[in-house]
C-alpha positions in Angstrom: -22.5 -7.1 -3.1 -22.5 -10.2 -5.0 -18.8 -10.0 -5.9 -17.9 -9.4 -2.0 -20.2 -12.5 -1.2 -18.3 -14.4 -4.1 -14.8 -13.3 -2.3 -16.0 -14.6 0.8 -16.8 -17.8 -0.6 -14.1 -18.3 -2.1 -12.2 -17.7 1.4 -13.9 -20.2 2.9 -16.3 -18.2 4.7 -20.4 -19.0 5.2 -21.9 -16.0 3.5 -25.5 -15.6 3.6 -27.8 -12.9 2.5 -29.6 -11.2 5.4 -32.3 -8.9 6.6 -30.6 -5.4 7.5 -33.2 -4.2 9.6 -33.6 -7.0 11.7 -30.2 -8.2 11.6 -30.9 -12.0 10.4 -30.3 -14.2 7.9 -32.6 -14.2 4.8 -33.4 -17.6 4.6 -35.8 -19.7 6.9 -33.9 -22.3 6.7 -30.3 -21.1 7.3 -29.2 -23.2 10.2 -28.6 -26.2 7.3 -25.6 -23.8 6.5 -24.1 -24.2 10.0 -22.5 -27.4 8.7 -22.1 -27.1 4.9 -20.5 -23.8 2.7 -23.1 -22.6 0.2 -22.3 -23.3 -3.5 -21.3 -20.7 -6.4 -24.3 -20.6 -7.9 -26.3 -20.4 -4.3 -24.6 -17.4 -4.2 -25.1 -16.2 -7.4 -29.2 -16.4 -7.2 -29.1 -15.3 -3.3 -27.3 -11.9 -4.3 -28.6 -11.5 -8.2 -31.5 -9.3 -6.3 -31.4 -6.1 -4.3 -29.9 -7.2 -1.3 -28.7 -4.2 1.2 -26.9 -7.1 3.8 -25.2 -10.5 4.4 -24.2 -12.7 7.0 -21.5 -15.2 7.8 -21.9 -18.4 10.0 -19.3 -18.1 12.1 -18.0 -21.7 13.5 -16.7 -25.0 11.9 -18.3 -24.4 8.6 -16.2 -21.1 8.4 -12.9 -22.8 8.9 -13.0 -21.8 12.9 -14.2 -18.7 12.7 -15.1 -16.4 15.9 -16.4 -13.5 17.0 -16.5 -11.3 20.0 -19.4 -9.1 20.0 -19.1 -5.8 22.1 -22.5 -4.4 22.7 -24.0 -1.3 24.4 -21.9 1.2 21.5 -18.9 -0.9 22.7 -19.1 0.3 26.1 -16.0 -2.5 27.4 -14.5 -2.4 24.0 -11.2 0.3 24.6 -11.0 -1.9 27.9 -10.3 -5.1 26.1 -7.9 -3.5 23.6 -5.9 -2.0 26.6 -5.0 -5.4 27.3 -4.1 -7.2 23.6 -0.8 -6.5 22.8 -0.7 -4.4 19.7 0.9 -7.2 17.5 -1.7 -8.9 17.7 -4.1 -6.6 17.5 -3.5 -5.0 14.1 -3.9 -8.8 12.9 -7.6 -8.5 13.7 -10.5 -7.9 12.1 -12.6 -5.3 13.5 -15.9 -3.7 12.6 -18.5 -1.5 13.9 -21.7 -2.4 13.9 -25.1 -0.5 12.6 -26.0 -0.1 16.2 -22.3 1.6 17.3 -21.0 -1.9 19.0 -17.9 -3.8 17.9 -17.2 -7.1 16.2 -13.8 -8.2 16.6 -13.8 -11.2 14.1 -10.5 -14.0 13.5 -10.1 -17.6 12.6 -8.6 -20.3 15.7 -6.6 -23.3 14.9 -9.2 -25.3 17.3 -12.5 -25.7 16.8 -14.8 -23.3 18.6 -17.3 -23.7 21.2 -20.3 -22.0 19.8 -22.0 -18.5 21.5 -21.0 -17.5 25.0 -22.0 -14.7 26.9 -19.4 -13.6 28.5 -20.8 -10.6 30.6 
C-alpha cells in the first residue's frame, strides 16, 4: 500500500490513509489537506503500519480532480455511459466501490466546484 500511496503522490494526487469500514479518512484533522499535498515522509509514517485503505482529496489540491459517485449498486450508472461517447469513455477512470456503486474519477482543466448532489 505504501508504494501505491507513494505513486499517487508523486502524480499529484492527495492520498490519505483511511478507515475501511467507515469509509473516512484516518486523520482528525484531514481537512488541512484540502489545500496542501502531504509530504514524502507523511506518507511514509501514515502507510509504515497496517493500513487496509486510503483516500484522495479530490479538488484543487489534486490538480482538479473530480468525481461522480453513482450510489444505490450504480443503479443510473449504465444510463450515464449510454450517453458518453466511447472515446471518451475509455479515457476514464472507473472503479466500483465496496458497497457495489461506481466512482467515475478524471482531472478538469478548471477548477472544480466542490460536492454536488446531483439526484
Amino acid at each position: 500500500m505504501i508504494d501505491t500511496a507513494i505513486h499517487y503522490l508523486a502524480a499529484g494526487l492527495c492520498v490519505l490513509p483511511a478507515v475501511r469500514a467507515e469509509k473516512r479518512p484516518a486523520l482528525s484533522g484531514w481537512k488541512a489537506f484540502q489545500s496542501w499535498l502531504p509530504s514524502r515522509k507523511q506518507i511514509e509514517h501514515w502507510f509504515n503500519s497496517d493500513r487496509d485503505a486510503m483516500c484522495i482529496v479530490a479538488g484543487s489540491v489534486s490538480g482538479n480532480l473530480e468525481v461522480i459517485d453513482f450510489d444505490h449498486q450504480a443503479a443510473r450508472y449504465e444510463a450515464w455511459v449510454s450517453l458518453i461517447p466511447p472515446e471518451l469513455l475509455g479515457r476514464l477512470v472507473i472503479e466500483r466501490t465496496q458497497s457495489g456503486g461506481r466512482h467515475v474519477v478524471y482531472r478538469c482543466v478548471d477548477a472544480v466546484c466542490g460536492n454536488i448532489k446531483l439526484s
